[in-house]
C-alpha positions in Angstrom: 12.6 21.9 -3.0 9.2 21.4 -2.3 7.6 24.5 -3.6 4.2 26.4 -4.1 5.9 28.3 -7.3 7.0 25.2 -9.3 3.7 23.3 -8.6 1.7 26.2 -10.0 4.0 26.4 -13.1 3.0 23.2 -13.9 0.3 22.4 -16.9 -2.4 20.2 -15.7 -4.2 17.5 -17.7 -7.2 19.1 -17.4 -6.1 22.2 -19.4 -4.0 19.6 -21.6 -6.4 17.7 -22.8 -9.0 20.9 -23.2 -6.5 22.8 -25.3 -5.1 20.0 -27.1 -6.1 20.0 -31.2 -5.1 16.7 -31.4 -8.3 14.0 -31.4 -8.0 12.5 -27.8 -9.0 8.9 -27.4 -9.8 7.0 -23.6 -8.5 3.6 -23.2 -10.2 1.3 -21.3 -13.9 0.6 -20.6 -15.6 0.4 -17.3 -16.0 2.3 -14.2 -12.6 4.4 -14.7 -13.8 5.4 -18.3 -17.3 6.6 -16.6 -15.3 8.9 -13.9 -13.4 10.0 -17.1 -16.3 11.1 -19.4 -17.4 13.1 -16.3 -14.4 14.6 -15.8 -14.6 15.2 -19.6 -18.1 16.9 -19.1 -17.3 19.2 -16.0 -14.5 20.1 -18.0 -15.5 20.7 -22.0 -13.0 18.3 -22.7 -14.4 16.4 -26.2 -13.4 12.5 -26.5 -12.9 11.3 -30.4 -13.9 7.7 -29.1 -12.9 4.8 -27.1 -10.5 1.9 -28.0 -9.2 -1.6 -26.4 -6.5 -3.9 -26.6 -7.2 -5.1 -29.8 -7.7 -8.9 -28.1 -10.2 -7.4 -26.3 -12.2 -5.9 -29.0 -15.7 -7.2 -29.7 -18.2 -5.1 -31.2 -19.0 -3.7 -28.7 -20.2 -0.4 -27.2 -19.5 1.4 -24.1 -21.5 5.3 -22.8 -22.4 5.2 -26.6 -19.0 4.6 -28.4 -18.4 2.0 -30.4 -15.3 0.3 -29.4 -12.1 0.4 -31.7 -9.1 -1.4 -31.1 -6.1 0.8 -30.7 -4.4 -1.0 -34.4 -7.6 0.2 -36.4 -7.3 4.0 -35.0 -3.8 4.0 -35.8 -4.3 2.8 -39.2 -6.5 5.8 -39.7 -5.2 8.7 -37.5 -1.6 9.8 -38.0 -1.3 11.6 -34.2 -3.8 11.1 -31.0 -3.8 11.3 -27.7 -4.4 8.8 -25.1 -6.0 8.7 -21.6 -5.7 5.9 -19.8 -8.9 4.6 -17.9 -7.8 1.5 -16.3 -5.4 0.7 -13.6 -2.1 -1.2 -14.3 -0.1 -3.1 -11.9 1.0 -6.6 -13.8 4.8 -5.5 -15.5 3.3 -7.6 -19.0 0.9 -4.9 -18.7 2.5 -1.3 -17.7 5.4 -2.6 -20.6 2.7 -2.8 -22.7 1.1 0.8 -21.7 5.1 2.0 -22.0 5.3 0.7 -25.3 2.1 2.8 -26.7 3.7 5.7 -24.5 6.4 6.1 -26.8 4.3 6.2 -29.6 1.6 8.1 -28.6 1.2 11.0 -25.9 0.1 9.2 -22.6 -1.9 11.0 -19.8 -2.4 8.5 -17.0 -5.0 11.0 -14.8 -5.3 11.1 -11.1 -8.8 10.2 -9.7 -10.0 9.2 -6.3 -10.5 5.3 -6.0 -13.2 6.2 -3.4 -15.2 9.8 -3.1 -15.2 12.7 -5.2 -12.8 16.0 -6.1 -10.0 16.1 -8.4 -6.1 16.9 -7.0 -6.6 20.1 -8.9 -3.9 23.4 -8.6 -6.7 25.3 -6.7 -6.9 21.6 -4.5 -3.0 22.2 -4.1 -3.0 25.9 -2.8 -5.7 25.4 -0.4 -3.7 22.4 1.1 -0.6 23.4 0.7 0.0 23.8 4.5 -0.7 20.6 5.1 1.8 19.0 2.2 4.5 20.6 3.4 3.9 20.2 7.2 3.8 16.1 6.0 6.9 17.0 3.2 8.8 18.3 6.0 8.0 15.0 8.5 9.2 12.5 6.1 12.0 10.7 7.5 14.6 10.2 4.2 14.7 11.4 1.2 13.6 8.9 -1.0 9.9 9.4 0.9 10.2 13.5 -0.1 11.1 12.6 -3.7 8.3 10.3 -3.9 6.0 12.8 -2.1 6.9 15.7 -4.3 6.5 13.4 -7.6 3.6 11.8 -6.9 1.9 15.4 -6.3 3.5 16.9 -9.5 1.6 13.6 -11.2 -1.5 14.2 -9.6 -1.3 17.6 -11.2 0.2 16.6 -14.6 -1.0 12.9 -15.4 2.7 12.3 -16.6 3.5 8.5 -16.1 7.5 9.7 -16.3 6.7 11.3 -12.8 5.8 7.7 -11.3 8.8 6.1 -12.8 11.0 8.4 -11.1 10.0 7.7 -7.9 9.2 3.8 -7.8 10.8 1.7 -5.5 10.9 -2.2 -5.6 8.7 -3.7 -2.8 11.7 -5.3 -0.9 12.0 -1.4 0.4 9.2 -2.1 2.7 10.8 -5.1 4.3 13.7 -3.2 5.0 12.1 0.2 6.6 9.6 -2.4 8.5 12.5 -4.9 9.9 10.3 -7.7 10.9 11.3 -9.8 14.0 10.6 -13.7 14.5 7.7 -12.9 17.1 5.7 -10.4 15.4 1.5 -10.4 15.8 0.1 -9.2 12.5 -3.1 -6.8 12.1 -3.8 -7.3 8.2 -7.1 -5.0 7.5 -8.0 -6.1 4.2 -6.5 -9.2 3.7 -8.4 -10.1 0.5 -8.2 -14.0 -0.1 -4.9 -14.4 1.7 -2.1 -12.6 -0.5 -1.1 -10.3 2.1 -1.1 -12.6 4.7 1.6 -15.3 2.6 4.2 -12.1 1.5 4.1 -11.3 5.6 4.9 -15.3 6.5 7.2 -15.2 3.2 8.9 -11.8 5.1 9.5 -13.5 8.5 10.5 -16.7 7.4 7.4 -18.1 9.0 8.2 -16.9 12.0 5.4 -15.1 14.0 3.3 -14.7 16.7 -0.4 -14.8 15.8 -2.1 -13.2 12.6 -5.3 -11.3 12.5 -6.8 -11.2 8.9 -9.8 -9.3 8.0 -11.7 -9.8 5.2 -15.4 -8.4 4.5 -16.1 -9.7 1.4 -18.0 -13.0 1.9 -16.4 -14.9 -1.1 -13.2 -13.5 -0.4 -13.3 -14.4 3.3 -13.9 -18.3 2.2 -10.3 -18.4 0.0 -9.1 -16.6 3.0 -9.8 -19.3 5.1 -8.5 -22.0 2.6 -5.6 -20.1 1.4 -4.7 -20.2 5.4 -5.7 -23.2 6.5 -2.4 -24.7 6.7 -1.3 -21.9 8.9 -0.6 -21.8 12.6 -2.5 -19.2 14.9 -4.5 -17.1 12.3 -7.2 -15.8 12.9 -9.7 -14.6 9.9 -12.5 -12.6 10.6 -15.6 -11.4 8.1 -15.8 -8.2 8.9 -15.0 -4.8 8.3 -12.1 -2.7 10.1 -13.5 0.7 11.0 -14.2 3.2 13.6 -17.2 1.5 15.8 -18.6 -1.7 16.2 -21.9 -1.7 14.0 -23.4 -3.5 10.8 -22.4 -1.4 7.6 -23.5 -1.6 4.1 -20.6 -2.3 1.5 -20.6 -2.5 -2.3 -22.2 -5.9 -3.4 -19.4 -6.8 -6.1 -16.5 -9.2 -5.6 -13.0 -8.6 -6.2 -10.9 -6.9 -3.8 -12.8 -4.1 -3.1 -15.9 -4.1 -0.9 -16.2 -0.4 -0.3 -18.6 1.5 1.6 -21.8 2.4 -0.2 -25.4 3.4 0.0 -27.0 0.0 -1.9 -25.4 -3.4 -1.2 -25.0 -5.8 1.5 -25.0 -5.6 5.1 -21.7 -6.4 7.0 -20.0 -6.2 10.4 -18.1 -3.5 11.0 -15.3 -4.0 14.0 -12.3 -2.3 15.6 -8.9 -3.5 15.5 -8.9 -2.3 19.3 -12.3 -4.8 20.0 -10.8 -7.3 18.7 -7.1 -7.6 19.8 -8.8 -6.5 23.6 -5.3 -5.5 24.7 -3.5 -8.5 23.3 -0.5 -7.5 21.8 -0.1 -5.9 18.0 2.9 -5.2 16.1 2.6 -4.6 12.7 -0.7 -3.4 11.1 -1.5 -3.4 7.6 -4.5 -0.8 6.2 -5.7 -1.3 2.7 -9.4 -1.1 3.4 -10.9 0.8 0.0 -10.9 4.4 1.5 -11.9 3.0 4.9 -8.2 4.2 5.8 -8.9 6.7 8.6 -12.4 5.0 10.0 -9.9 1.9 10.4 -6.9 4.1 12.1 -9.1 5.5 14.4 -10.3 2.0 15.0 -7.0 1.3 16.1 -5.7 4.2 18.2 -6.1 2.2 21.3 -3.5 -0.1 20.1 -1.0 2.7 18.5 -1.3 4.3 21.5 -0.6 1.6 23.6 1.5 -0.7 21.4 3.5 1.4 19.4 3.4 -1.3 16.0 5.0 -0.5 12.9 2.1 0.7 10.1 1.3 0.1 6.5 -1.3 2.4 5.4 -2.7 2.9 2.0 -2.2 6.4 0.8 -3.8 6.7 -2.8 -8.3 5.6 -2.0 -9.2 9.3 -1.3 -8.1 12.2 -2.5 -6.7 13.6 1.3 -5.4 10.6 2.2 -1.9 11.5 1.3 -1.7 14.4 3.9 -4.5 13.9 6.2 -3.4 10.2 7.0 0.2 10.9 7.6 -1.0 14.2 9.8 -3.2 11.7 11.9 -0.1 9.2 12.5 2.1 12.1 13.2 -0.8 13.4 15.7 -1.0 10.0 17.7 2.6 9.3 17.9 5.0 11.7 17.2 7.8 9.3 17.8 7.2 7.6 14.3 9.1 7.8 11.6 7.3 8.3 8.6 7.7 6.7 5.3 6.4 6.9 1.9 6.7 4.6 -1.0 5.2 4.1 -4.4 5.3 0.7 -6.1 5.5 0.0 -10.1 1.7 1.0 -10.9 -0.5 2.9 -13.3 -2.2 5.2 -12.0 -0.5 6.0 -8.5 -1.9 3.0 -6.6 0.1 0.9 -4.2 1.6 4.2 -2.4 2.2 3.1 1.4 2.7 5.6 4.4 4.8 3.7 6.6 5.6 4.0 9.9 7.9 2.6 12.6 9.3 3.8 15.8 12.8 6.4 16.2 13.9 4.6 19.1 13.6 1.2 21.2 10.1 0.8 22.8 11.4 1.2 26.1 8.0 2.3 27.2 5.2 0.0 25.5 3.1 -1.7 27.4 3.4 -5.6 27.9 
């Protein structure tokens, strides 16, 4: 039962961590450990120190801390607890994390990839009409498990909630039912990996293949990694609302997100660039570009009807206000949610594909 009551019985990390008389230590270094400390601040929350894997220990120093390795605080501190500041999605590596778990008390917060705000209880009542207008549109229910779990995490930081509702990512394969002629929209197709576990899923049998990639370096193993491909296209750019140059975050890796200070990179609609030819799948996992990128797209959903893979975890709205847009274009979609094995709640997919035969798309 997707409820108001048992959300607001639950404890929150926040108050956790703040109340907690046990020494509370961060794991992890880098830009998660700097949203922490100022979640840590805006909170009073005090931090004993931070620690790595001990391979990855140093002597170094990170916001001030020296850096221990998690053997040496153990050696001196009897019972601690631990917040996790990285993400995890490797199974060597979330073992590991569930090995210290059992140990040690493990909170695994919830912050936004992209933007500000915290999923906080106040953040719940004040969108709860929208969570359970989405709860209520799910189409099985594995999707309103994972929903409800995935918000009692966001309130908790309890890694037990995202074991009980992951699913293995041959679901998506099955709720998506490719065919042998299928023309594939990936927005954010990184250097290619998306692209291969699509041709992998259809045998290598498609239509065509649009692959966007913004990232310059990225976009070059794009174009390698598909080379020996038939009719793919890659293009450097940006999926997003309007056609217009944008300024992204300078750094590699996968994710070139939007930013104030960077580089300057074209932006482009899905709907520009197909011009009317046909789409039936489209993948979003555009570093809380999300929504610019759906509305980018409506043209084609509209039109075309594809089956969608959206990322639901960038912002902190995305997981009611994407599935709300969807719903708003074409009600005739079913709508899907999955979360894969990953710490925090990363790789969550809306999906979405049609109730009946498209009788009435255009061709």
């Amino acid at each position: 039962m997707f409820s108001l009551e048992y959300f607001n019985s639950l404890t929150p990390y926040v108050e956790l961590l703040k109340d907690s008389k046990l020494p509370i230590f961060v794991w992890g270094m880098g830009d998660g450990c700097i949203k922490l400390f100022d979640v840590f601040d805006r909170y009073g929350i005090p931090c004993a120190g931070i620690f790595a894997s001990d391979e990855f220990v140093r002597d170094k120093t990170f916001l001030g801390h020296r850096i221990h390795s998690l053997s040496e605080i153990e050696s001196r501190i009897d019972d601690f607890i631990i917040v996790l500041a990285f993400g995890a999605g490797y199974k060597s590596l979330i073992d590991k994390i569930d090995g210290v778990a059992k140990r040690h008390k493990l909170i695994v917060p919830d912050m936004p990839v992209v933007g500000g705000g915290l999923f906080t209880k106040e953040y719940l009542r004040e969108n709860f009409d929208s969570l359970l207008r989405v709860y209520n549109l799910l189409s099985d229910e594995r999707s309103r498990t994972c929903f409800e779990k995935l918000i009692e995490y966001r309130i908790t930081g309890e890694i037990s909630c995202l074991k009980s509702c992951e699913s293995d990512p041959s679901e998506a394969v099955g709720i998506l039912s490719f065919g042998s002629d299928e023309t594939y929209a990936d927005l954010g197709a990184y250097t290619g990996d998306t692209v291969a576990e699509f041709v992998d899923a259809v045998s290598g049998k498609y239509r065509r293949i649009y692959a966007f990639e913004p990232n310059a370096r990225n976009f070059r193993k794009l174009k390698e990694n598909t080379a020996h491909l038939d009719n793919v296209e890659a293009i450097n750019a940006a999926a997003g609302d309007e056609n217009r140059m944008i300024t992204v975050s300078a750094g590699g890796g996968r994710m070139s997100r939007r930013a104030d200070k960077g580089v300057q990179i074209m932006q482009l609609t899905l709907d520009s660039v197909l011009n009317g030819d046909k789409c039936s799948y489209i993948k979003y996992d555009v570093e809380g570009a999300e929504m610019s990128a759906v509305c980018g797209s409506e043209k084609t959903i509209l039109e075309r009807r594809p089956k969608l893979c959206i990322a639901l975890y960038h912002r902190v709205a995305d997981i009611f206000e994407i599935p709300l847009k969807i719903h708003e274009l074409c009600p005739e979609y079913s709508l899907y949610i999955r979360h894969f094995p990953y710490y925090p709640a990363w790789d969550t997919n809306l999906y979405a594909v049609l109730k009946q035969p498209r009788n009435s798309i255009v061709t």
